[in-house]
matplotlib code that plots the C-alpha trace (Angstrom):
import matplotlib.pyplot as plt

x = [-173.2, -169.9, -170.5, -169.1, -167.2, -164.8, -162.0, -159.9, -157.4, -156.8, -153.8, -152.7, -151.6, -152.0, -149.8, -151.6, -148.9, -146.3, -145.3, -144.9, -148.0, -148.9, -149.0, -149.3, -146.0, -145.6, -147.9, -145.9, -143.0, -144.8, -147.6, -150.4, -151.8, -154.8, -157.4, -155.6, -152.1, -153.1, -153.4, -149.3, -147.9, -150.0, -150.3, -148.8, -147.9, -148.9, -151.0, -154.3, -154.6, -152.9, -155.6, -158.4, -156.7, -156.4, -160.4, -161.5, -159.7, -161.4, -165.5, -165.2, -165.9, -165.8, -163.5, -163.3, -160.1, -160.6, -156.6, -154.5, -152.8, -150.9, -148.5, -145.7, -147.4, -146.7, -149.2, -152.4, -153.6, -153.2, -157.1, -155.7, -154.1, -157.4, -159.6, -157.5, -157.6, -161.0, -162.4, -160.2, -161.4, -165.8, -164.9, -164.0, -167.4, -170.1, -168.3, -168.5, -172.2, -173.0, -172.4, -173.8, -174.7, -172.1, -172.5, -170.0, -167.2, -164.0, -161.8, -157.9, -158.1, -156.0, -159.0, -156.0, -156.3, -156.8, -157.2, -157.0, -161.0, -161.5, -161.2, -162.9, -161.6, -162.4, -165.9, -166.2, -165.1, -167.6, -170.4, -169.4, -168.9, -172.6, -174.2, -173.0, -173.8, -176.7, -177.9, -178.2, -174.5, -172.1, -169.5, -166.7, -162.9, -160.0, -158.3, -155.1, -155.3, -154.0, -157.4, -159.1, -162.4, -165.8, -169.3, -169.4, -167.6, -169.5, -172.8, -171.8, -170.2, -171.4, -167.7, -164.5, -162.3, -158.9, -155.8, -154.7, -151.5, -148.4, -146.3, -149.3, -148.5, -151.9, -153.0, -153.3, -155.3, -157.9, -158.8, -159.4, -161.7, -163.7, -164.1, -165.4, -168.1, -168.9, -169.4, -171.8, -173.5, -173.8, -175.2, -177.6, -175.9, -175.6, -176.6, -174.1, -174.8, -172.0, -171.5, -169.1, -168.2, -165.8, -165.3, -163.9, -159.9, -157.2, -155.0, -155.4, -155.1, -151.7, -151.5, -151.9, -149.0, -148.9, -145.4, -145.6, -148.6, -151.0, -153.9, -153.9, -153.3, -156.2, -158.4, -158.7, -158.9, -162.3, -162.8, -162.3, -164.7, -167.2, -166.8, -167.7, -171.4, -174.6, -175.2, -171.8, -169.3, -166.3, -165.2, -162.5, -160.7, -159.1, -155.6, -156.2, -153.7, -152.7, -150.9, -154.1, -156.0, -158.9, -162.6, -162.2, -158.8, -158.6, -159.5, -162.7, -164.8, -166.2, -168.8, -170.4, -173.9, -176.8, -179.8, -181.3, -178.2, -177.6, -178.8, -175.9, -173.4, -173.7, -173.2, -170.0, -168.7, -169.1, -167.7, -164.2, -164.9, -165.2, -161.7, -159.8, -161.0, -160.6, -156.7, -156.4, -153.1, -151.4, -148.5, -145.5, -143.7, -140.2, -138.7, -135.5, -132.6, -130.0, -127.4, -129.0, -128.4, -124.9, -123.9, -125.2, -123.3, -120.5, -121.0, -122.1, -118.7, -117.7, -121.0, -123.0, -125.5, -127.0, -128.0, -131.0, -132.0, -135.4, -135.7, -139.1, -140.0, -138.6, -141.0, -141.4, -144.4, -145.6, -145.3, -141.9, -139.3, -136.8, -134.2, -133.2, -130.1, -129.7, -128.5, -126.2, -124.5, -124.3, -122.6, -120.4, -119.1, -119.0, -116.6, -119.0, -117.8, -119.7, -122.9, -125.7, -128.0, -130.8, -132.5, -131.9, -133.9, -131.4, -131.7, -129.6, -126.7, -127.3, -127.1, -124.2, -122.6, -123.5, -121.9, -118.8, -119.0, -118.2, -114.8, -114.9, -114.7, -116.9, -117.9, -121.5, -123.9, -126.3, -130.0, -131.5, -133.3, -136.7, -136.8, -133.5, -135.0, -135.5, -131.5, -129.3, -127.7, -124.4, -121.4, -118.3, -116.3, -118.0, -117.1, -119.3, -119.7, -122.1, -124.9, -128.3, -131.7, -133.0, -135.3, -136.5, -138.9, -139.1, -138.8, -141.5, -142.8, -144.8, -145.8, -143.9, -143.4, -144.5, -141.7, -140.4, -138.1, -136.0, -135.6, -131.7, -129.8, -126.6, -124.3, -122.0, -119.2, -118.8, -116.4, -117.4, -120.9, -122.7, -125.9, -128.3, -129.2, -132.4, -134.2, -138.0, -138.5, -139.6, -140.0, -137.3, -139.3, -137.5, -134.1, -134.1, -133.6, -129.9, -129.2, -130.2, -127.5, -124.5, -124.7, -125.9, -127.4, -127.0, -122.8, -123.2, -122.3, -125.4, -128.0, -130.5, -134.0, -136.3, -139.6, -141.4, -142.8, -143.3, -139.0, -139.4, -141.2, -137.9, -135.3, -135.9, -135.4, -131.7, -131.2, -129.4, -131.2, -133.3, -133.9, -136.4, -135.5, -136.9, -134.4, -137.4, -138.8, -142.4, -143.9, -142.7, -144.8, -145.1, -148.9, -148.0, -146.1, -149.4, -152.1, -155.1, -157.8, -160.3, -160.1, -163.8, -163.7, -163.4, -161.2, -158.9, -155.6, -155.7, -158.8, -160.2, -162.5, -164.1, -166.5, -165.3, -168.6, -168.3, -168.7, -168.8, -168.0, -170.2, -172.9, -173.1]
y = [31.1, 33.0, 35.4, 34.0, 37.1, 37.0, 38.8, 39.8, 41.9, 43.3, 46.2, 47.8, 51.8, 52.1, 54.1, 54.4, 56.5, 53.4, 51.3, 48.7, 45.8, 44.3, 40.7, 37.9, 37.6, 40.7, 39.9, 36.7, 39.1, 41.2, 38.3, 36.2, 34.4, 32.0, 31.4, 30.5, 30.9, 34.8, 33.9, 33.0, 34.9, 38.3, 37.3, 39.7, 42.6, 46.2, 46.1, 45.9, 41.9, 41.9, 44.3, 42.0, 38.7, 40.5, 41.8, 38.2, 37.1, 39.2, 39.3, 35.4, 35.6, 32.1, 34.2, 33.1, 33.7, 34.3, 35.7, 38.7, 40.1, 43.5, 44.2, 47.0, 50.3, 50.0, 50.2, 48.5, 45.1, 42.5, 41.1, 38.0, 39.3, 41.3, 38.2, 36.0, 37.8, 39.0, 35.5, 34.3, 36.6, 36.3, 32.8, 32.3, 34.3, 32.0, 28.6, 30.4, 31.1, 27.6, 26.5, 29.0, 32.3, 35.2, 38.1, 40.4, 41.2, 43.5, 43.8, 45.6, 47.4, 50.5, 52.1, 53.6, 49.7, 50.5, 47.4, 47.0, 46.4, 48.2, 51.9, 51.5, 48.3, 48.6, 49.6, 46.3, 44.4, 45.7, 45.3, 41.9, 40.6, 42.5, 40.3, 37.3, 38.2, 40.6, 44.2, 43.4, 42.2, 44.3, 44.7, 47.5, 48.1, 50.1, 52.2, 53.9, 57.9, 58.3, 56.0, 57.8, 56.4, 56.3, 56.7, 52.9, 52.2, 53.7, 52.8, 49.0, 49.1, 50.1, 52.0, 53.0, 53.9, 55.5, 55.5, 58.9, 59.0, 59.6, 57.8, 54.8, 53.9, 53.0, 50.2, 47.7, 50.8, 51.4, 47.6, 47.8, 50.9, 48.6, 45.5, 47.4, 49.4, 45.8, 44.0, 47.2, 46.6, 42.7, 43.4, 45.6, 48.8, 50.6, 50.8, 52.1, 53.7, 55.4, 58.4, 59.8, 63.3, 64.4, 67.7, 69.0, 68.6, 66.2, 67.5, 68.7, 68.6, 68.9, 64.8, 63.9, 64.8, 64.5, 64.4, 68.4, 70.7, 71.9, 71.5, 67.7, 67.5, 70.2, 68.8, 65.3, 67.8, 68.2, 65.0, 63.7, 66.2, 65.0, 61.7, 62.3, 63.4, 61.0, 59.1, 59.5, 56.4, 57.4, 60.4, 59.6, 61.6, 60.8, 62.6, 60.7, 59.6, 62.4, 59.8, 57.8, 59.1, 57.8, 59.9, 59.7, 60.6, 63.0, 63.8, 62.9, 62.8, 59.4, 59.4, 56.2, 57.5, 56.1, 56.6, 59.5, 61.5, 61.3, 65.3, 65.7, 63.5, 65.2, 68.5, 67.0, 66.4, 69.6, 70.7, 69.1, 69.6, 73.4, 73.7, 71.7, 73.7, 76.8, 76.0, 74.2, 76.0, 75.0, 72.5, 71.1, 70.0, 71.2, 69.7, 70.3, 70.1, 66.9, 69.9, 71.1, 67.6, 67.7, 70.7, 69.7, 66.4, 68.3, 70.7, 67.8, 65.8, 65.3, 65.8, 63.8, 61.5, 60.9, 63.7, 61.6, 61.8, 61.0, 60.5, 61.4, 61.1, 58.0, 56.2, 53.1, 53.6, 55.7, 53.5, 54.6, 52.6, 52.0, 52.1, 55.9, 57.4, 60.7, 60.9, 58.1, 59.5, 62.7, 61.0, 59.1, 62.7, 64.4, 61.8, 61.8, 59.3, 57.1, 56.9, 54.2, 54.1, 52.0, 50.5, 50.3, 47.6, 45.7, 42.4, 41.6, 43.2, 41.0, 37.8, 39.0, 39.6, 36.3, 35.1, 36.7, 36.3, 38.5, 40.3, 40.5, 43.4, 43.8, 46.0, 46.9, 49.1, 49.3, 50.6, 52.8, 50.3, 50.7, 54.4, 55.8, 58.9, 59.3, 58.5, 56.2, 53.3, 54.0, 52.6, 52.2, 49.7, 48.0, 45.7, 43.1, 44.0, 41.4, 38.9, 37.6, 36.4, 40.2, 38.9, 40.6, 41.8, 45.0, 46.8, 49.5, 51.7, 51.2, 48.0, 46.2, 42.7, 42.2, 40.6, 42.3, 40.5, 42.4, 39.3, 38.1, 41.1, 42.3, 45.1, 47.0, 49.5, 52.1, 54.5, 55.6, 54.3, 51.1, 50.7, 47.9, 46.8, 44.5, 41.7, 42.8, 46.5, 48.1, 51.5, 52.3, 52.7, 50.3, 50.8, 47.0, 47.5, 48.4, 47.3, 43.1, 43.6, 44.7, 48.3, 50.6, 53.9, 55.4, 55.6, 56.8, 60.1, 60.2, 57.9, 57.8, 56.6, 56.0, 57.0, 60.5, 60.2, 56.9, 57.2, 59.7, 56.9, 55.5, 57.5, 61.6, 60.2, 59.5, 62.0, 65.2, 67.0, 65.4, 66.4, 66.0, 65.7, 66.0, 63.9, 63.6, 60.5, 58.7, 60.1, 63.9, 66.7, 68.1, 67.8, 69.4, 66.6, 64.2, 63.4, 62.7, 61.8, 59.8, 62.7, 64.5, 67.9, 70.7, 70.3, 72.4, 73.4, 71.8, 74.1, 77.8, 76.4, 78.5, 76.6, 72.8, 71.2, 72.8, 69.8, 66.6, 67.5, 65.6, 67.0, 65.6]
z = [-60.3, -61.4, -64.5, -67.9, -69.1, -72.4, -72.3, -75.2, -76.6, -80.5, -80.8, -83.8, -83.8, -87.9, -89.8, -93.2, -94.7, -94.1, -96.9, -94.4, -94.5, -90.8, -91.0, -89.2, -88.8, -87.4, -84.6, -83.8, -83.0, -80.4, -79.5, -81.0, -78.2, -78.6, -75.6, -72.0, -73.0, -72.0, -68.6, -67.6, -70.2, -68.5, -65.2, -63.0, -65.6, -65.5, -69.0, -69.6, -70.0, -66.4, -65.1, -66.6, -65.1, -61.6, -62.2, -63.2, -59.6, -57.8, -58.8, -59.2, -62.6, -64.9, -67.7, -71.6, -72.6, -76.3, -77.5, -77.1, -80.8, -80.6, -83.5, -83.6, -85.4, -89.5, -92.4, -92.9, -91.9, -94.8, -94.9, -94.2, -90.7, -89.8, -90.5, -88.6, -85.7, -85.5, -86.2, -83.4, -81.1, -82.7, -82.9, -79.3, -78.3, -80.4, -78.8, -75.8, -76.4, -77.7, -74.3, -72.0, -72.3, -72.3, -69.2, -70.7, -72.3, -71.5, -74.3, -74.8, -77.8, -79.7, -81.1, -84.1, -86.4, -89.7, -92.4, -96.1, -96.0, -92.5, -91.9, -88.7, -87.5, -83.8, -84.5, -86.9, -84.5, -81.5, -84.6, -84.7, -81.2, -80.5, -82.8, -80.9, -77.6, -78.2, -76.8, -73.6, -72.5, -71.0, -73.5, -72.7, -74.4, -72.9, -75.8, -76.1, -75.8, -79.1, -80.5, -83.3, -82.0, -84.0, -83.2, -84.1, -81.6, -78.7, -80.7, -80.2, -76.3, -73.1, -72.1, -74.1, -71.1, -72.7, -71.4, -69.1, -69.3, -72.3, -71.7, -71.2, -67.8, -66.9, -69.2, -66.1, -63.9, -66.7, -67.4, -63.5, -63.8, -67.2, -65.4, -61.8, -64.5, -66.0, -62.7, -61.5, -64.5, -63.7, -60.3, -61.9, -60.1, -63.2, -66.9, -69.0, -72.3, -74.3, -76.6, -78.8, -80.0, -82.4, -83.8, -87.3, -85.9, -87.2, -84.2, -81.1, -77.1, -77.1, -78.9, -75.2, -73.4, -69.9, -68.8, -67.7, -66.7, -69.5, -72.1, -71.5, -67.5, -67.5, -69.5, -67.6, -64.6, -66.0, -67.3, -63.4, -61.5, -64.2, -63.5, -59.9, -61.2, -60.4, -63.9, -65.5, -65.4, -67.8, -69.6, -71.7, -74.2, -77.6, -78.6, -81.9, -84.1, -86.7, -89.1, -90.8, -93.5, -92.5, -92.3, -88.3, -87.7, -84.6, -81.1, -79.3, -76.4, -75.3, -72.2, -70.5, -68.6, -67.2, -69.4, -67.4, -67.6, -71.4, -71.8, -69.4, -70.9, -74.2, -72.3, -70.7, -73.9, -75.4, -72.9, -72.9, -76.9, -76.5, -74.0, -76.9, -79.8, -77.5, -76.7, -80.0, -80.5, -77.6, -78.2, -75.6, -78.5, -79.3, -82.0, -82.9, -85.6, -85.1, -85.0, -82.2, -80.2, -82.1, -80.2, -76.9, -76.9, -77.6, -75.0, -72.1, -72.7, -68.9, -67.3, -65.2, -67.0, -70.5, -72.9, -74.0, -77.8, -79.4, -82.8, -83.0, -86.5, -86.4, -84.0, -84.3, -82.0, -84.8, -87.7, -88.0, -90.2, -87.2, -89.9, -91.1, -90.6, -90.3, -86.2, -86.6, -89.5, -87.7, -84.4, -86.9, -88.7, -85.5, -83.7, -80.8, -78.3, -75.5, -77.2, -76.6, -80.2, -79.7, -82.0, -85.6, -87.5, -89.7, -89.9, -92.3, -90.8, -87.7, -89.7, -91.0, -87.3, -86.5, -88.9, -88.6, -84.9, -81.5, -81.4, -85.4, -87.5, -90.2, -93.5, -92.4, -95.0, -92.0, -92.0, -94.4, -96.3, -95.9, -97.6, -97.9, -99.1, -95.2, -94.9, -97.0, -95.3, -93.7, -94.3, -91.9, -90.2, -87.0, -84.4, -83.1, -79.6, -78.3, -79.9, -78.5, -79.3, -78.2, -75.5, -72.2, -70.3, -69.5, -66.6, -66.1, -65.4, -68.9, -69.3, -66.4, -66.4, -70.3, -72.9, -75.5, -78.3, -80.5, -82.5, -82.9, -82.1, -82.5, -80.4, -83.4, -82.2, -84.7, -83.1, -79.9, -80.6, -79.6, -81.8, -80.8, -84.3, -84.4, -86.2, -85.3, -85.2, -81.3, -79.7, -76.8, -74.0, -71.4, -70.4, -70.8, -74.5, -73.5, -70.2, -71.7, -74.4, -71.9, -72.3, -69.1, -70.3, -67.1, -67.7, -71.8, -72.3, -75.1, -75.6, -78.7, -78.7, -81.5, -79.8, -79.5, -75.6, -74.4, -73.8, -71.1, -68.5, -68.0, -69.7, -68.4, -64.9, -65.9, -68.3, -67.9, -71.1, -73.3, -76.7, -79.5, -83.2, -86.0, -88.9, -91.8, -90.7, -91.5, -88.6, -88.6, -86.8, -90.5, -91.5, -94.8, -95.4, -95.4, -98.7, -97.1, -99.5, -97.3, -94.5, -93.4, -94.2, -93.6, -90.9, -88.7, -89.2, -93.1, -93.7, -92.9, -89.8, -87.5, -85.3, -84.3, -84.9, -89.3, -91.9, -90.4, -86.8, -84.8, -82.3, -78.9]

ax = plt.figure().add_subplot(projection="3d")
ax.plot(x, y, z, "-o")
ax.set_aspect("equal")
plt.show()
């Protein structure tokens, strides 16, 4: 008889600093997907929910599909939103159960949600779904590397196997790895267990990166040979996400074992604990000032492809507003010409091109909304270049295959600028976000992004410089800049700490 395994996903990268509520409606505009519509709107992409589809095809498993939710990063979850969701997803599992016992769950998660009654959503959630189906199930969740996980949630599930790569091109690859430990564990091949470590740091291995060799690249060097050992399945490590004040915000060490090698999966994690608190200074981060990217768009005029331009503290990704102003005001008062902007969220000024129609010319007071102590809204004559319903799908490589909607969109010329302005607000991460609206990247002389890393996926292999800016955003580098109050401490760098496992770091 085929195993009954559920398969779910629940996404949310929370920004608790935003003044932005997620709702339900904001999942709508990424997706909010209830039981088998999962299967043909996943089918065949490169995320995680493709990985598990492919997985369920090949073990022969009878899946559950319970619903996939995932929500651009922004402030907490309304209660409403977070009970909605979860009781879709717990919901799904006891009429599943009524009916025939559950063998396992494989869920997608972030492992970064953060609710106005939840600080450690993910782990309620595990609690919850391990009631249902009882100790004994194999329940495992794929995270993102930037999940500020809990020892909830490795308490409650049998694997957390985090992404390995930033920019996240391995969603699909690590759902693979989850469902190959959860059929060993249906054969009776293996029995996972899984710990969680997490020393006194809000920061630290490099938040990830892995574009270039260093702290991050070497430390899943280690986190691969241990993998390789008798009686350890997983080793996966947490970035963490610096931008939640939340008692668990920061990196950590998750590790799946068999029960007689838990002595050594505790020493595997202190392990990869000690290299990060060792190299804890370490940082491939280069933040600049929008001058800086001034002067080399000036200098590049003439040369062969795109000076690419992240507004970093503007991430949308991040939590970030999608909406300040500061490097389009500075194109605009620079004259730079041949520039691609994408995105800004406005969708206000997109009714009001829609209205007026292509080819018009109209008085826009565009972005800037949402704080515009982060960069007033600017003001200028535009022309509307093109309009569209802002739907795509993207081409990879992160997250291949998988629709994106900007929501009604609208192309503005301001000068020599075409800024894809936008109903629902998205990181650039897909050339897609241009290329669907008319415009090729490839032939601007500058394009900006509003993304930190995910961009350079598909954007540094076309770029002829990219740079990083820093233009006062939500999501800026600047810890200083942050009021925790819910925070463990002490805790390194906001505190005088001298050994990663002082105050509440956790011992392996």
């Amino acid at each position: 008889m085929a195993y009954r395994v559920l398969v779910a996903q629940f996404m949310h990268e929370t920004n608790t600093f935003s003044k932005l509520p997620t709702t339900l409606e904001d999942y709508r505009k990424r997706w909010l997907i209830e039981g088998d519509a999962m299967v043909p709107r996943f089918t065949g992409t490169k995320n995680e929910i493709g990985g598990y589809i492919d997985a369920a095809k090949k073990y022969g498993w009878e899946p559950v599909w319970a619903g996939a939710a995932n929500a651009t990063p922004s402030g907490k979850l309304t209660k409403e939103t977070w009970e909605h969701i979860r009781d879709m997803i717990v919901g799904a599992a006891k009429k599943a159960e009524a009916v025939g016992k559950l063998d396992a769950v494989c869920l997608s998660l972030h492992g970064a949600m953060v609710t106005e009654t939840e600080d450690d959503a993910e782990g309620a959630l595990l609690e919850a779904l391990r009631a249902v189906v009882g100790p004994d199930v194999p329940l495992v969740a794929t995270l993102d590397l930037h999940a500020n996980a809990t020892v909830k949630m490795a308490k409650n599930a049998n694997a957390l196997v985090s992404y390995r790569t930033y920019p996240h091109v391995d969603g699909y690859e690590r759902a693979v790895q989850a469902a190959a430990l959860v059929q060993d564990a249906l054969e009776g091949k293996k029995q996972p267990r899984c710990l969680l470590v997490q020393p006194a740091m809000l920061e630290g291995a490099d938040h990830g990166r892995t574009t270039q060799p260093g702290l991050m690249r070497d430390l899943l060097a280690k986190a691969d040979a241990f993998e390789k050992e008798p009686g350890i399945n997983v080793v996966s490590i947490q970035a963490g996400f610096t931008w939640a004040d939340i008692p668990y915000t920061g990196p950590s060490i998750a590790v799946s074992h068999e029960p007689a090698a838990e002595a050594r999966a505790k020493a595997v994690a202190a392990a990869i604990l000690d290299e990060i608190w060792k190299r804890r200074d370490e940082s491939s981060s280069d933040y600049r000032p929008i001058s800086d990217a001034i002067a080399a768009a000036r200098a590049g005029v003439g040369k062969e492809g795109p000076l690419v331009v992240a507004d970093g503290t503007d991430n949308p990704g991040g939590g970030g507003y999608n909406d300040t102003t500061p490097v389009l005001q500075a194109l605009i008062d620079a004259k730079v010409e041949n520039v691609a902007f994408g995105t800004i969220f406005d969708p206000g000024t997109v009714q009001q091109a829609i209205k007026a129609g292509v080819g018009a010319e109209i008085d826009v007071v565009l972005g800037g909304h949402t704080d515009p102590s982060m960069g007033g809204p600017v003001k200028a004559k535009a022309i509307v270049k093109m309009l569209s319903d802002g739907e795509f799908k993207n081409d990879g490589p992160m997250n291949a295959g998988v629709g994106t909607s900007m929501g009604p969109t609208a192309v503005l010329r301001i000068g020599g600028i075409d800024v894809v302005t936008i109903s629902n607000r998205i990181q650039t991460i897909d050339l897609q976000v241009f290329l669907s609206q008319g415009i090729d990247p490839r032939t601007k002389s500058v394009v900006v992004v509003k993304s930190v890393q995910h961009f350079r996926a598909a954007y540094a292999p076309i770029a002829r410089e990219v740079i990083l800016v820093d233009s006062g955003g939500i999501c800026s580098p600047d810890i200083t800049r942050l009021k925790f109050t819910k925070l463990r401490r002490p805790i390194w760098p906001l505190d005088g700490v001298n050994d990663p496992y002082a105050g509440a770091g956790a011992r392996a």
